[in-house]
N, CA, C and O atoms as CSV, one atom per row, in Angstrom:
chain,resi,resn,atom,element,x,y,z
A,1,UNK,N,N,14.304,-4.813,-16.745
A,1,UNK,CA,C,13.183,-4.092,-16.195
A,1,UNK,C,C,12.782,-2.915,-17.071
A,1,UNK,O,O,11.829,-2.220,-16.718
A,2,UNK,N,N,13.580,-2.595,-18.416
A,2,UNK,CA,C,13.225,-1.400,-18.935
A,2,UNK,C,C,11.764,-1.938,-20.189
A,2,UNK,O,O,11.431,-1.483,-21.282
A,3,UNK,N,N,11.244,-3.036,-19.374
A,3,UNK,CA,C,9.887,-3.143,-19.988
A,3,UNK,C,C,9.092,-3.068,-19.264
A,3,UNK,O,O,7.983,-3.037,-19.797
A,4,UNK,N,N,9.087,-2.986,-17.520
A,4,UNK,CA,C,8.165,-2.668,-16.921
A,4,UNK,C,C,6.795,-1.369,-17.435
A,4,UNK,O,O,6.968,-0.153,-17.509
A,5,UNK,N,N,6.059,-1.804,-17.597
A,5,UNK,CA,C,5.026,-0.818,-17.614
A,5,UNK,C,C,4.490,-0.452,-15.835
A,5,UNK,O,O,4.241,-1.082,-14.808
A,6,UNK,N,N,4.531,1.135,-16.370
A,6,UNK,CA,C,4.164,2.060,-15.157
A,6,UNK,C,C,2.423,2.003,-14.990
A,6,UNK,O,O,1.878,2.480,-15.985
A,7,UNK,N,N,1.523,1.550,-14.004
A,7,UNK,CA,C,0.628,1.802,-13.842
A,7,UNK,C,C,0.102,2.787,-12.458
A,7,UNK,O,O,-0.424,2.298,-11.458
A,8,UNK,N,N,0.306,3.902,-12.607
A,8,UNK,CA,C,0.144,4.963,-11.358
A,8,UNK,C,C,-1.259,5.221,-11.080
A,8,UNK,O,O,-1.931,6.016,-11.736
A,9,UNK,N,N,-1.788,4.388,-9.882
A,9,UNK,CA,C,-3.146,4.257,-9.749
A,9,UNK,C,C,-3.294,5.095,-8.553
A,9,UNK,O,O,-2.640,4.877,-7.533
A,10,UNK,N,N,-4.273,6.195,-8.680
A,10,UNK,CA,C,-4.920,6.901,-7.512
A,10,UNK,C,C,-5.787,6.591,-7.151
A,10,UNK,O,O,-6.391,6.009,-8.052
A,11,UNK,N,N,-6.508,6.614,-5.968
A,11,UNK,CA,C,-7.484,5.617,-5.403
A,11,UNK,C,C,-7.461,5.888,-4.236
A,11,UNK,O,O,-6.543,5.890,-3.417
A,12,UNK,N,N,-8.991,6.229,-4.134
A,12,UNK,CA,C,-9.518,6.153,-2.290
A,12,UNK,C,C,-10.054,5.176,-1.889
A,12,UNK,O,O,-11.156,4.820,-2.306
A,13,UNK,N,N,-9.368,4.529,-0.974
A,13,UNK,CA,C,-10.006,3.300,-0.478
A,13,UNK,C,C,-11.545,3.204,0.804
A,13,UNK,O,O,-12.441,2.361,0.840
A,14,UNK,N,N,-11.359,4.207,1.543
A,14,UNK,CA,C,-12.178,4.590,2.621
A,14,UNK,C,C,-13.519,5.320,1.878
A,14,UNK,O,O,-13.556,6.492,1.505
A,15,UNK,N,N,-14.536,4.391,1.769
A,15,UNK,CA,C,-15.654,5.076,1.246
A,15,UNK,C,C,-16.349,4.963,2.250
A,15,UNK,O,O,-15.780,4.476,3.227
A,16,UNK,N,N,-18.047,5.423,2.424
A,16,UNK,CA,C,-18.648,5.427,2.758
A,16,UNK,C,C,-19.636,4.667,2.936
A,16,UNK,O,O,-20.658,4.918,3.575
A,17,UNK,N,N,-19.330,3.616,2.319
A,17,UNK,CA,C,-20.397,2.417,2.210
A,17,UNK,C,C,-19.326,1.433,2.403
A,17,UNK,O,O,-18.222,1.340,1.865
A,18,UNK,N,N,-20.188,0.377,3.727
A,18,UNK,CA,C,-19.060,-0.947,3.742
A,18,UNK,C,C,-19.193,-1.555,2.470
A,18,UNK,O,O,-20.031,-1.627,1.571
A,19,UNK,N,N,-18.145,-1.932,2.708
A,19,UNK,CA,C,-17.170,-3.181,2.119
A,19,UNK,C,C,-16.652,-2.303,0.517
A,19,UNK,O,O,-15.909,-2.905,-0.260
A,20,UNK,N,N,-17.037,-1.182,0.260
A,20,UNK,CA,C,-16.198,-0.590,-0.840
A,20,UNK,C,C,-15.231,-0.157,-0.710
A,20,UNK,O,O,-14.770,0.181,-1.801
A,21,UNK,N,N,-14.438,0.096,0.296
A,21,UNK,CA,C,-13.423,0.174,0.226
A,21,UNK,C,C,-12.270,-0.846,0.080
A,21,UNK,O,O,-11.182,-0.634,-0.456
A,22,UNK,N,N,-12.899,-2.517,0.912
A,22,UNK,CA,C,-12.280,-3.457,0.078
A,22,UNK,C,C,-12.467,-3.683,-1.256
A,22,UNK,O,O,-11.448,-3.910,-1.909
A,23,UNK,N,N,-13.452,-3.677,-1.785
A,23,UNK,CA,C,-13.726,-3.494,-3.488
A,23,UNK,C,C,-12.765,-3.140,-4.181
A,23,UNK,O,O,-12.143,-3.955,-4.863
A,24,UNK,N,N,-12.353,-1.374,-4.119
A,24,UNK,CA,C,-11.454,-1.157,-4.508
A,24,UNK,C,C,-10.257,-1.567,-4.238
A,24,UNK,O,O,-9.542,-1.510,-5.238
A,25,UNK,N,N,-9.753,-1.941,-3.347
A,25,UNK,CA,C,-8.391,-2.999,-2.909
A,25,UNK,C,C,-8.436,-4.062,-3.976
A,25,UNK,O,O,-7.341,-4.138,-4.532
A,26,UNK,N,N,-9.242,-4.829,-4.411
A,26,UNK,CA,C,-9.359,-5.559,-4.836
A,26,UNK,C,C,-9.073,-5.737,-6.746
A,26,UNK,O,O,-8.482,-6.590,-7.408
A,27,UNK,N,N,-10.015,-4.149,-7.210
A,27,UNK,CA,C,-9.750,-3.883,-8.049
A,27,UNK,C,C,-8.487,-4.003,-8.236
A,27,UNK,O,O,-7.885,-4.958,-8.726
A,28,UNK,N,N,-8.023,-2.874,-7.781
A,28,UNK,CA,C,-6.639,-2.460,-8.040
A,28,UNK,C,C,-5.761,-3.856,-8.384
A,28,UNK,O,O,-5.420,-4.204,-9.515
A,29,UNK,N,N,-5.550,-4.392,-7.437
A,29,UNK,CA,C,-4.685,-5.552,-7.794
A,29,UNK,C,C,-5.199,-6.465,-8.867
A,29,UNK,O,O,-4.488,-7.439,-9.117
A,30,UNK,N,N,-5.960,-6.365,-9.330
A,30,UNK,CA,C,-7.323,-7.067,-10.120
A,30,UNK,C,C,-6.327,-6.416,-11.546
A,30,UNK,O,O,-5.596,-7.043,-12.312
A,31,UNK,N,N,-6.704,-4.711,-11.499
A,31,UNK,CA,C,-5.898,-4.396,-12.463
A,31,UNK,C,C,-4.490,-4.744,-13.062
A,31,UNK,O,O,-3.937,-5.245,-14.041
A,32,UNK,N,N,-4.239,-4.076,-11.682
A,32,UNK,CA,C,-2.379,-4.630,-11.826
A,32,UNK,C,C,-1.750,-5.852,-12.492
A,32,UNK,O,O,-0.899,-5.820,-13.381
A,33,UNK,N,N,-2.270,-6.885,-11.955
A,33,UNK,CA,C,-2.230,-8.596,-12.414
A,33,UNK,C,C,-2.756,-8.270,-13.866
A,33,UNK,O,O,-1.824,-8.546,-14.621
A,34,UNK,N,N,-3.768,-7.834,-14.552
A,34,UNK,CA,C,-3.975,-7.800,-15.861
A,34,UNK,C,C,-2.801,-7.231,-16.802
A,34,UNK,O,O,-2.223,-7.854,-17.692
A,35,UNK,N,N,-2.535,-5.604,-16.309
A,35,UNK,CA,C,-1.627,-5.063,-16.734
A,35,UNK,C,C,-0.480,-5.418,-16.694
A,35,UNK,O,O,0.109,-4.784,-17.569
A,36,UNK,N,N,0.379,-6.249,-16.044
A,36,UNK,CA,C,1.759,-6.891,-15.440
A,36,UNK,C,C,2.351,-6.579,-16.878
A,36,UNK,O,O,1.656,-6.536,-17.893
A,37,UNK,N,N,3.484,-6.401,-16.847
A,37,UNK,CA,C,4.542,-6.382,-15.008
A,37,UNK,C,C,3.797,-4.937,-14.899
A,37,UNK,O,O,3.104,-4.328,-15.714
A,38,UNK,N,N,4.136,-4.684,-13.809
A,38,UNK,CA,C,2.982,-3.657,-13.558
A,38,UNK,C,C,4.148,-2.921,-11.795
A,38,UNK,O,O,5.006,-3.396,-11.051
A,39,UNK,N,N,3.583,-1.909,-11.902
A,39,UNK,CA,C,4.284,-1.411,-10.503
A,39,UNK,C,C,3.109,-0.697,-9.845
A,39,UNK,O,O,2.438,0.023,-10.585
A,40,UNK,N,N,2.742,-0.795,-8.492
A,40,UNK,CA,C,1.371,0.187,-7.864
A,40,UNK,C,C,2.111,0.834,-6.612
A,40,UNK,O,O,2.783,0.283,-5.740
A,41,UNK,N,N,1.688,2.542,-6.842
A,41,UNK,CA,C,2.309,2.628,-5.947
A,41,UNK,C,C,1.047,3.227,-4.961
A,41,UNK,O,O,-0.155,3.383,-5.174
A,42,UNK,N,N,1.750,3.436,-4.002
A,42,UNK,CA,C,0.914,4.138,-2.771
A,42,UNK,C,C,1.610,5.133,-1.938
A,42,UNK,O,O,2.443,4.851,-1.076
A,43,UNK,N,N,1.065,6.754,-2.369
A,43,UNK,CA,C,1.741,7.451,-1.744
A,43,UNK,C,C,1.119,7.729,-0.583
A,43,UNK,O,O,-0.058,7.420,-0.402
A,44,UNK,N,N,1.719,8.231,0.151
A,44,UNK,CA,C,1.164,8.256,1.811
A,44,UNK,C,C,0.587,6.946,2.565
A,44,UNK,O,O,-0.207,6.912,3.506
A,45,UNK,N,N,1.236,5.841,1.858
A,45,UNK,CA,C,0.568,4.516,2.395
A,45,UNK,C,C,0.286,4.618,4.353
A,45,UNK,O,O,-0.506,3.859,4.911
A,46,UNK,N,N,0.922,5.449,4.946
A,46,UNK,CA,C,0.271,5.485,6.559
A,46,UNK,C,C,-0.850,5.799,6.721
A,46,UNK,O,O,-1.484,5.245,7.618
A,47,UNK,N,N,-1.436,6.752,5.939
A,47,UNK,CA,C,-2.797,7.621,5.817
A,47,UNK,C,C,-3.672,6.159,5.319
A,47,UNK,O,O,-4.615,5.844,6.045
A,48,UNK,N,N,-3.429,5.435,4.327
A,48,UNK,CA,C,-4.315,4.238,4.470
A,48,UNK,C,C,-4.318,3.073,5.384
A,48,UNK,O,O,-5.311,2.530,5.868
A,49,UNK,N,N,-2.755,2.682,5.599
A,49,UNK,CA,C,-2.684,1.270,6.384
A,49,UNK,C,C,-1.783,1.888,7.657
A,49,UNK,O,O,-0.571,1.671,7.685
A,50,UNK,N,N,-2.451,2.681,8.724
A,50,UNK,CA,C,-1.705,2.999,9.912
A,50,UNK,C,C,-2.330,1.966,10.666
A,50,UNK,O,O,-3.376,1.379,10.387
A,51,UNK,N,N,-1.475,1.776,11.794
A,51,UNK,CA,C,-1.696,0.958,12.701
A,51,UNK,C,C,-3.089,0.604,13.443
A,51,UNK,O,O,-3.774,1.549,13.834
A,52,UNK,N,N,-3.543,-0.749,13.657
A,52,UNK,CA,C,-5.042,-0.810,13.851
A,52,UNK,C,C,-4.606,-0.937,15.625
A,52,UNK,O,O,-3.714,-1.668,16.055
A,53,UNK,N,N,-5.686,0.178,16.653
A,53,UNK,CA,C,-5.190,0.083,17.637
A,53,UNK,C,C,-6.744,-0.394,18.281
A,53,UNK,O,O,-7.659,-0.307,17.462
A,54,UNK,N,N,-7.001,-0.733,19.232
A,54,UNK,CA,C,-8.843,-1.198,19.606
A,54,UNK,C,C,-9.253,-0.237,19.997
A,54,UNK,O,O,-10.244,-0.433,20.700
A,55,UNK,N,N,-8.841,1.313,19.843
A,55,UNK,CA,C,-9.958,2.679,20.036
A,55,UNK,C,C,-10.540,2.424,18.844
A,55,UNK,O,O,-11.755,2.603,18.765
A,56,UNK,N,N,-9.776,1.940,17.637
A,56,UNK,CA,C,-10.666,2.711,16.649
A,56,UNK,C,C,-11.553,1.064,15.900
A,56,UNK,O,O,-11.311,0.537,14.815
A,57,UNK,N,N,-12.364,0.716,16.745
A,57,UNK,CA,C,-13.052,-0.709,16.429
A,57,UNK,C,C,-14.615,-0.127,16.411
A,57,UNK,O,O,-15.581,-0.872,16.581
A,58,UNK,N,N,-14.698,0.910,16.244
A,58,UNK,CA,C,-16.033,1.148,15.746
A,58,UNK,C,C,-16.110,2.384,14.919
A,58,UNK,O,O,-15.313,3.311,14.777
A,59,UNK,N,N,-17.109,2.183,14.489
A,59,UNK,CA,C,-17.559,3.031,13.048
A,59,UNK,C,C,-16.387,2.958,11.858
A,59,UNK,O,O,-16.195,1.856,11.344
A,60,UNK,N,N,-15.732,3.911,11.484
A,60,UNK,CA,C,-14.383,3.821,10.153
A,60,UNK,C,C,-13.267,3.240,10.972
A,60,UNK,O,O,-12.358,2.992,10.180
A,61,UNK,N,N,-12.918,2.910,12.184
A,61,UNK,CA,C,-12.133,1.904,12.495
A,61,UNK,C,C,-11.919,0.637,12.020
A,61,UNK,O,O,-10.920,0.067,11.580
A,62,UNK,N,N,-13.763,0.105,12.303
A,62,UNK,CA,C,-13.781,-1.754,11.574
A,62,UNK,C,C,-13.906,-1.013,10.137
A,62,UNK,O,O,-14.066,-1.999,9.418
A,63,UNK,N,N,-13.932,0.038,9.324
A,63,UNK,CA,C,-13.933,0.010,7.819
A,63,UNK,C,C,-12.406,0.016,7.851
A,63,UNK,O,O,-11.909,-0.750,7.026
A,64,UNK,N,N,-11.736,0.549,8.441
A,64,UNK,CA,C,-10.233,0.790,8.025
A,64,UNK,C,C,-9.610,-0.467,8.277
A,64,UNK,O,O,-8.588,-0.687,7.627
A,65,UNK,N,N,-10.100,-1.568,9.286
A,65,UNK,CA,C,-9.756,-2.686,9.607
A,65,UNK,C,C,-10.103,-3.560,8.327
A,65,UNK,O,O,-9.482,-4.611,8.166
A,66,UNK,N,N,-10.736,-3.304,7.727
A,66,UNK,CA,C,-11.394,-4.232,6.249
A,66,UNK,C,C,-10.501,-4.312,5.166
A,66,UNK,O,O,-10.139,-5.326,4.570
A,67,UNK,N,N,-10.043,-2.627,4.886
A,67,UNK,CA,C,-9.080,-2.463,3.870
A,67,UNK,C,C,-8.008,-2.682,4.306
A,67,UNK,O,O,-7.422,-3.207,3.359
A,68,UNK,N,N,-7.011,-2.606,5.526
A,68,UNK,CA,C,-6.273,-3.316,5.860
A,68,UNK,C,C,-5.957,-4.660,5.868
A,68,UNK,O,O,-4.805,-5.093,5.811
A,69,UNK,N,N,-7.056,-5.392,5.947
A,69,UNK,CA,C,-7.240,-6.839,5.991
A,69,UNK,C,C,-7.209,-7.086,4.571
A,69,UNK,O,O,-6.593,-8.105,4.256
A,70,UNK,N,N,-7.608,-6.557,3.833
A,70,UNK,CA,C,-7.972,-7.064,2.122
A,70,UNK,C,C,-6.502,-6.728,0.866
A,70,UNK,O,O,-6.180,-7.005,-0.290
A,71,UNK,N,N,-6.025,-6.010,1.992
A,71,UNK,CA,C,-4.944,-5.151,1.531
A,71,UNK,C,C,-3.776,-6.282,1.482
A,71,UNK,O,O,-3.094,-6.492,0.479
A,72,UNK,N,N,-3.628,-7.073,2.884
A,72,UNK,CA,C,-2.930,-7.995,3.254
A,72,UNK,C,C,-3.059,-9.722,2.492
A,72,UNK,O,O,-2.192,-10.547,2.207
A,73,UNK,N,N,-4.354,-9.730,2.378
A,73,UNK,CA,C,-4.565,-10.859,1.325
A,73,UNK,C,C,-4.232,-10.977,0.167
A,73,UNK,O,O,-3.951,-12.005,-0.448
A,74,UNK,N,N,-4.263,-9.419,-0.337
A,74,UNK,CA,C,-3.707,-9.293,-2.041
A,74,UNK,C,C,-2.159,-9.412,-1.781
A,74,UNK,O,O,-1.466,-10.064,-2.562
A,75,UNK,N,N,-1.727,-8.911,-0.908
A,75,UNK,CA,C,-0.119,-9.207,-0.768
A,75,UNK,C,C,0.301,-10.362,-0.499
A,75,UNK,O,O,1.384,-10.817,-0.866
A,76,UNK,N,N,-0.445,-10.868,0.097
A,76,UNK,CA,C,0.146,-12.353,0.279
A,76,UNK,C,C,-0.250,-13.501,-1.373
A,76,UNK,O,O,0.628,-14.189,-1.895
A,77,UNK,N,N,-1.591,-13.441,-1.856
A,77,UNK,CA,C,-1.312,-13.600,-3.425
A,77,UNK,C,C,-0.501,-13.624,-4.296
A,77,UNK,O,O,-0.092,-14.546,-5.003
A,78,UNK,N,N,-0.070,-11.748,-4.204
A,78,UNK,CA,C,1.338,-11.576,-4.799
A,78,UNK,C,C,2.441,-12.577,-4.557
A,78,UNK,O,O,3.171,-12.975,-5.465
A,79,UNK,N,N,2.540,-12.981,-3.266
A,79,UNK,CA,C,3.960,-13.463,-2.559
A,79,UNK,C,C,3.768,-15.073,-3.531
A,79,UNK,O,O,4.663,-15.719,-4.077
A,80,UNK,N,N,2.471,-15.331,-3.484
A,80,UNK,CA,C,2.660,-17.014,-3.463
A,80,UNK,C,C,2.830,-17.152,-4.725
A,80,UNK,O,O,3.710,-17.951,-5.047
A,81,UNK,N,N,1.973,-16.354,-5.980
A,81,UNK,CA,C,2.118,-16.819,-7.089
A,81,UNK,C,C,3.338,-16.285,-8.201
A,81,UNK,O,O,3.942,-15.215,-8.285
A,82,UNK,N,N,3.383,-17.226,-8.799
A,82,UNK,CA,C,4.688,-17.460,-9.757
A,82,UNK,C,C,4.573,-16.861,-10.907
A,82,UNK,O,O,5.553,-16.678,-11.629
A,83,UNK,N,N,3.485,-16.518,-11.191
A,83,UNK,CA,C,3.214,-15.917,-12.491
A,83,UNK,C,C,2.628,-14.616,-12.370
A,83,UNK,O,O,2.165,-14.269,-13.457
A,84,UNK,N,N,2.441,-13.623,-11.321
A,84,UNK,CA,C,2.435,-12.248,-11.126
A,84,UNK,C,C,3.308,-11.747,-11.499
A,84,UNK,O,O,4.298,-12.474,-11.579
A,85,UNK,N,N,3.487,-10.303,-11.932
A,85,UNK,CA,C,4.821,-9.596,-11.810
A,85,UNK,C,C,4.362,-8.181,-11.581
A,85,UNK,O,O,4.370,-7.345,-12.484
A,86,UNK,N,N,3.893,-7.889,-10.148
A,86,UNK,CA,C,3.497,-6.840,-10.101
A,86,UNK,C,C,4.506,-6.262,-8.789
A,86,UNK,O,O,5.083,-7.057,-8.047
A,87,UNK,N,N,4.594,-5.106,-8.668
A,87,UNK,CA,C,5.758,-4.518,-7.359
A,87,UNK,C,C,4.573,-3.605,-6.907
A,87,UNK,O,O,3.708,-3.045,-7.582
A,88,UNK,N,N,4.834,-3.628,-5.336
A,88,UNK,CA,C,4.301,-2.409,-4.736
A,88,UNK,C,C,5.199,-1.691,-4.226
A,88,UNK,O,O,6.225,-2.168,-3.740
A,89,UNK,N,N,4.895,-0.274,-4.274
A,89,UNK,CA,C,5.534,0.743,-3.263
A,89,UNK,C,C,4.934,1.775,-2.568
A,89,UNK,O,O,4.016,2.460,-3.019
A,90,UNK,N,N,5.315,1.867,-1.745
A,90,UNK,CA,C,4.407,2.857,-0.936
A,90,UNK,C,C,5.515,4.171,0.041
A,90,UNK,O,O,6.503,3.731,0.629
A,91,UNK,N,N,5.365,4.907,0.070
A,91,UNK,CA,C,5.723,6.217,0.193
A,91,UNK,C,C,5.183,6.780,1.409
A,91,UNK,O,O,3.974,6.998,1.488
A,92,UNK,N,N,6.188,7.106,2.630
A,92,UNK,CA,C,5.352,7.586,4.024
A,92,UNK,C,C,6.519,8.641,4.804
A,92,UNK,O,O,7.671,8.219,4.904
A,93,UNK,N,N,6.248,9.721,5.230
A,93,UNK,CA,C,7.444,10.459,6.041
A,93,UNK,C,C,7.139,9.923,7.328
A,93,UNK,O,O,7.861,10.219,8.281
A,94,UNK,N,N,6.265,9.254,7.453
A,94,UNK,CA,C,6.054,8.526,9.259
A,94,UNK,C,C,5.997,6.857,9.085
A,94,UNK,O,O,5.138,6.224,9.699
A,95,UNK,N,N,6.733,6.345,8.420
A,95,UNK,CA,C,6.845,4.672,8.572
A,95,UNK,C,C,6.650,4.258,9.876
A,95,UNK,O,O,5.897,3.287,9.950
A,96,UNK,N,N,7.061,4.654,10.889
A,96,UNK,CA,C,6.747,3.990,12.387
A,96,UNK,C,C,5.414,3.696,12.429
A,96,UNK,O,O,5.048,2.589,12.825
A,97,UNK,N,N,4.131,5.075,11.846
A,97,UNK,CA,C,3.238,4.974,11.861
A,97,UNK,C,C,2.204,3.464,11.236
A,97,UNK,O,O,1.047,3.221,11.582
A,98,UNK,N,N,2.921,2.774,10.415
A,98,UNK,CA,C,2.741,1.839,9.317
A,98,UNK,C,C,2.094,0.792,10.337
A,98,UNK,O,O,2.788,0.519,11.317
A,99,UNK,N,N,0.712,0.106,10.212
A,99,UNK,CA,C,0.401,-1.409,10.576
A,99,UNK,C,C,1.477,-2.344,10.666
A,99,UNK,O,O,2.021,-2.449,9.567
A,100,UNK,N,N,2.036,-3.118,11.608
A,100,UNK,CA,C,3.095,-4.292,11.604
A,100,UNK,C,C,2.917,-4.908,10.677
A,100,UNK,O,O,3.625,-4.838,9.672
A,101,UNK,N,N,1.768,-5.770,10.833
A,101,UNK,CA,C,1.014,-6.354,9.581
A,101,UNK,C,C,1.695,-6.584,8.146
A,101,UNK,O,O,2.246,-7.561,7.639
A,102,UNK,N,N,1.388,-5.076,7.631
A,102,UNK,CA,C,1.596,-4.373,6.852
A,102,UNK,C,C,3.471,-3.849,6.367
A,102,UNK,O,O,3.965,-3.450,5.312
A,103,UNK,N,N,4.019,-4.110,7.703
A,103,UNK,CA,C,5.373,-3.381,7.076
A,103,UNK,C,C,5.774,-5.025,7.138
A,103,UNK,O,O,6.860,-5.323,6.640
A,104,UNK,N,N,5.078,-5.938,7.634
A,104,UNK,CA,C,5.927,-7.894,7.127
A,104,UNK,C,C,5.122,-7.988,5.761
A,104,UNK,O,O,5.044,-9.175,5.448
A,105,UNK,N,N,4.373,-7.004,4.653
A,105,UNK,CA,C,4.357,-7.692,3.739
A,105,UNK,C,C,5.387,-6.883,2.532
A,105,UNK,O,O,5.509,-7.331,1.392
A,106,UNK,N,N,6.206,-5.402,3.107
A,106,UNK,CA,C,6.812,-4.948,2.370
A,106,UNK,C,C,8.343,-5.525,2.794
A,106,UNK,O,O,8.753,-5.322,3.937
A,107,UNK,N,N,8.910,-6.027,2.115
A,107,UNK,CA,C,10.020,-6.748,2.435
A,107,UNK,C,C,11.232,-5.745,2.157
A,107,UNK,O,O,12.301,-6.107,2.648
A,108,UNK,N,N,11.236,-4.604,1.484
A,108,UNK,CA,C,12.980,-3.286,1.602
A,108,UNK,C,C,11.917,-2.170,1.987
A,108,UNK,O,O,10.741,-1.860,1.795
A,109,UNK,N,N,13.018,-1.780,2.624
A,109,UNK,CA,C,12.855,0.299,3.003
A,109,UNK,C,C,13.985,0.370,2.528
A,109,UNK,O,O,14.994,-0.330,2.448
A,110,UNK,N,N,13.366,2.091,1.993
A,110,UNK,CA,C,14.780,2.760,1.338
A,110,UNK,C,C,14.074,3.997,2.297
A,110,UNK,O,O,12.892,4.340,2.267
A,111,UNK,N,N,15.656,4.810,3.540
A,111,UNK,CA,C,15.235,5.754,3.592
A,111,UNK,C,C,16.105,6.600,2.785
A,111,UNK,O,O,17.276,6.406,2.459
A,112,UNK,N,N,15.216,7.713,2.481
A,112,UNK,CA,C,15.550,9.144,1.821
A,112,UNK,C,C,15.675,10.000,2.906
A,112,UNK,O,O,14.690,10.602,3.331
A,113,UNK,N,N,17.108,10.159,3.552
A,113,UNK,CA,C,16.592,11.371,4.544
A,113,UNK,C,C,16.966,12.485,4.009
A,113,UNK,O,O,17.218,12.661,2.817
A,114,UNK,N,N,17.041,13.671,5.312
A,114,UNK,CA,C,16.862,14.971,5.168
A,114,UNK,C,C,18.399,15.164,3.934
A,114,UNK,O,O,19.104,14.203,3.630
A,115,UNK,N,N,18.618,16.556,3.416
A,115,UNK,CA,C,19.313,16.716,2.648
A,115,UNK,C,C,20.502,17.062,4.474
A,115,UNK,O,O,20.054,17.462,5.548
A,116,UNK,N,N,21.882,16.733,4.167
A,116,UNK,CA,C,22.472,17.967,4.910
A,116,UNK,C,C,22.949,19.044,4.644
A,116,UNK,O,O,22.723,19.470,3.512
A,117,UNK,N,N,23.953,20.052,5.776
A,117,UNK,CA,C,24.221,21.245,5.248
A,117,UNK,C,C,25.076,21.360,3.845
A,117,UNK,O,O,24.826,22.157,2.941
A,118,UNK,N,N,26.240,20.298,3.860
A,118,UNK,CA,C,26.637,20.361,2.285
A,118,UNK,C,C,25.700,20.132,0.712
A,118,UNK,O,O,25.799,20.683,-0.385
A,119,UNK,N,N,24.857,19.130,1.205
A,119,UNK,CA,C,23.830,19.024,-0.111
A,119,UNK,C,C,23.332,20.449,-0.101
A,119,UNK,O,O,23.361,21.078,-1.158
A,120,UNK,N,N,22.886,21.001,0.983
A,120,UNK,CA,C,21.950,21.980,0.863
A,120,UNK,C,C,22.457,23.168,-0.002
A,120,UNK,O,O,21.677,23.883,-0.630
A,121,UNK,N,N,23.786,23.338,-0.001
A,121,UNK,CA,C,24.589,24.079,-0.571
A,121,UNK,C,C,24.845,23.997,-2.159
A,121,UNK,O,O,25.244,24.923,-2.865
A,122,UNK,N,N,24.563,22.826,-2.524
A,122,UNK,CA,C,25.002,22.865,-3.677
A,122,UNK,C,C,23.981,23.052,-4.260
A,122,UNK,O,O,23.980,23.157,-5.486
């Protein structure tokens, strides 16, 4: 793995105009697959893919429902094909918060918890 190339992509997915925010979903992995092996990460992935609940089915609800949905297709891509080599990771202090969806297409958690009083010490 010490040939992985790092591709650290920042990116707002929630625009203001439908369907660009799947766009960019799309990109991205668009990129990634070019660049391979490739790693994408996503920090605060809850803030993009939190749970879709039916309050929020109108206005940036069905947009957040889009990139969620588009989000899930590129992962499942990933899964099927043989000749990708791209990793995702995503980064959240509220994982509970995470789409179900969404936490069956990340297959490990690593938690990092709090330090305790002996770490804290040293």
């Amino acid at each position: 793995m010490s040939s992985l190339e790092y591709a650290w992509l920042t990116f707002v997915f929630l625009r203001k105009y439908v369907g660009e925010g799947e766009k960019l979903v799309r990109s991205v992995f668009s990129l990634a697959r070019r660049l391979a092996p490739c790693v994408v990460f996503i920090d605060e992935i809850d803030a993009l893919f939190g749970a879709r609940s039916s309050s929020r089915d109108t206005g940036s609800g069905f947009l957040h429902r889009g990139v969620i949905t588009e989000f899930m297709q590129e992962m499942d891509g990933l899964k099927t094909s043989n000749t990708d080599n791209v990793i995702v990771i995503g980064a959240t202090n509220r994982p509970f918060d995470l789409d179900d969806a969404v936490l069956r297409r990340l297959p490990r958690r690593l938690l990092v918890d709090l330090p305790g009083e002996s770490e804290r010490e040293g």
